[in-house]
C-alpha positions in Angstrom: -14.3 5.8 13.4 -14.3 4.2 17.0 -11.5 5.4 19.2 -9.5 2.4 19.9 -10.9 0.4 23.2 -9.2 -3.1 22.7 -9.0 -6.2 25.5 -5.5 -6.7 23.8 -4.6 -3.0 24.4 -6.2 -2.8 28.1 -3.8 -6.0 28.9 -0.8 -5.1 27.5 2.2 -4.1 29.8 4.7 -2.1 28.4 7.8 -3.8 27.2 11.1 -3.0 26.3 12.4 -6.2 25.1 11.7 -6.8 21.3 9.2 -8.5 20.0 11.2 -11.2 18.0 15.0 -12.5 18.2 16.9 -13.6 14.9 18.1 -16.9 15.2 21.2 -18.5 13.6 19.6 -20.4 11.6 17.2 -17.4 9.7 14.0 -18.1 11.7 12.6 -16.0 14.0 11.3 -16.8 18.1 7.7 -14.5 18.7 6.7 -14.4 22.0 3.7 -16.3 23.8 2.3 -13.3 24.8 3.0 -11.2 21.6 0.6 -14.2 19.9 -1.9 -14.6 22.8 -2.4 -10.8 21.9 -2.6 -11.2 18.2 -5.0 -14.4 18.5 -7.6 -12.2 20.9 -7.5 -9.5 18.5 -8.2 -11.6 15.6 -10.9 -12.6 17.3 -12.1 -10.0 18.5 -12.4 -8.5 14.7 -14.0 -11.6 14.1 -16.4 -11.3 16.0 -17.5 -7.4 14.7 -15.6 -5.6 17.2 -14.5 -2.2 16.1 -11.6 -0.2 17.2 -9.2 -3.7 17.5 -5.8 -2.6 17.0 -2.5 -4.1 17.9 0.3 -2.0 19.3 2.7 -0.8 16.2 5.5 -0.1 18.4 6.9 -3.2 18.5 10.1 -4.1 16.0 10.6 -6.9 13.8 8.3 -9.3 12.1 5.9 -8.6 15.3 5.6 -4.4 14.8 5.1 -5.9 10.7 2.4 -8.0 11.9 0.6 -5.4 14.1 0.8 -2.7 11.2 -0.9 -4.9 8.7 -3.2 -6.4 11.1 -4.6 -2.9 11.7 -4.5 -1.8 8.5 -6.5 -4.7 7.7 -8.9 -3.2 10.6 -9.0 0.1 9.3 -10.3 -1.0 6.0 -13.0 -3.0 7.2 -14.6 -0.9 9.5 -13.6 2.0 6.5 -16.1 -0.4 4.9 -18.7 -0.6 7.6 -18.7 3.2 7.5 -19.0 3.5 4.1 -21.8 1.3 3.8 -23.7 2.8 6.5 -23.4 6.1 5.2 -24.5 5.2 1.7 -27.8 3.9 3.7 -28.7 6.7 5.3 -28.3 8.8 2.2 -30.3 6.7 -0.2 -32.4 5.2 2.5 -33.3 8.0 4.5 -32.6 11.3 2.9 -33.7 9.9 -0.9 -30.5 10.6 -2.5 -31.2 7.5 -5.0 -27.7 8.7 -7.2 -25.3 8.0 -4.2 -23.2 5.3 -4.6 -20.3 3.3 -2.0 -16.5 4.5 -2.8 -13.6 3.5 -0.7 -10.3 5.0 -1.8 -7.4 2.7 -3.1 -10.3 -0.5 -2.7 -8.8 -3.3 -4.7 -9.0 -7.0 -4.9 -12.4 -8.5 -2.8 -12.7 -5.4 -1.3 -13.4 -3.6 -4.5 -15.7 -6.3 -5.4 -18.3 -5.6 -2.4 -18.3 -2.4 -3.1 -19.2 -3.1 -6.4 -21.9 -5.6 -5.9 -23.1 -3.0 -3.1 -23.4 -0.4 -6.1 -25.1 -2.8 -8.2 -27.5 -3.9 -5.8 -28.6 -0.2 -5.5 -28.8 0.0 -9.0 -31.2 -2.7 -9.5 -33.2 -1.2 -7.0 -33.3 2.2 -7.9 -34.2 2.0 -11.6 -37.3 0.4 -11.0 -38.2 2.7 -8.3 -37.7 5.7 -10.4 -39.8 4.1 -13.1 -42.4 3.8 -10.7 -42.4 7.2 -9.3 -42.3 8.0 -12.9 -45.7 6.3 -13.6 -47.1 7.6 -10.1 -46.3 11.1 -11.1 -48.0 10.7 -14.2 -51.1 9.4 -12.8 -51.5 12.2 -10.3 -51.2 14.8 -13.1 -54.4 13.0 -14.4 -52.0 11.3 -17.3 -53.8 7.4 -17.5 -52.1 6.3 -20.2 -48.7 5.9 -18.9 -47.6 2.0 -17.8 -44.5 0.7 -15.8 -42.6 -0.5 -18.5 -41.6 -4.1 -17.5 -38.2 -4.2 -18.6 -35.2 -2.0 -18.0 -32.1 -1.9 -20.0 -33.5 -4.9 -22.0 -33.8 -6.9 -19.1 -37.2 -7.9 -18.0 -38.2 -6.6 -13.9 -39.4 -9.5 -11.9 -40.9 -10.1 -8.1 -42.4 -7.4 -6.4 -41.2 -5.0 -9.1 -43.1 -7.2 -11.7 -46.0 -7.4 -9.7 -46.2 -3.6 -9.4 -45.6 -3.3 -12.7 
């Protein structure tokens, strides 16, 4: 993972004052430059930066908001990394059994990684049925054919038309 190289964190002067101040009334004062920080972070990520993180050394609902905003960073870019190391493996090195896993991945995030799976997964079962086929044929074996479905479902588009 990137070391952290952040606009936020290359502006920041250190501060001693805390970051919020409890109010009689139960709400709670952040200051301008606490959210100037936040908002240029947020964009930042937005924009496919990696290595954005807030300073966590602030107290209050301020030092809560850093926390989660870069916990939120470290499981996307967890992602990124995950993804790009499941392409180099099945991609590259021909590993066609690898699959994407991130640790504790619930919610939407378990749901990319699972359409990410499945996407390989329709890929690769046609593949091996055509390296099955190809293997066949260079053994002198003629009779052997691409069977055009797989698990019951029929293949279609290029698959099909290799088939």
């Amino acid at each position: 993972m990137a070391a952290p190289d952040t606009k936020t964190q290359k502006k920041r002067a250190p501060s001693r004052a805390p970051a919020t101040r409890g109010r009689a009334n139960g709400t709670v004062e952040v200051k301008k430059q606490d959210l100037q920080e936040l908002l240029e972070a947020l964009r930042s990520a937005r924009d496919g930066e990696v290595g954005v993180r807030l300073s966590a050394q602030k107290s209050g609902v301020m030092g809560d908001v850093a926390r989660a905003f870069n916990q939120l960073a470290d499981r996307r870019e967890g992602l990124m990394d995950e993804l790009t190391r499941v392409s180099k493996v099945i991609g590259r090195e021909g590993r066609m059994t690898e699959r994407a896993h991130i640790k504790g991945a619930r919610g939407s995030w378990a749901e990319s990684v699972d359409s990410v799976n499945s996407m390989i997964d329709d890929l690769v079962r046609p593949t091996i049925e055509v390296s099955r086929v190809l293997d066949a044929v260079a053994e002198g074996d003629l009779t052997q054919k691409m069977s055009l479905k797989i698990e019951g479902r029929p293949v279609r588009g290029e698959f099909h038309r290799i088939g």
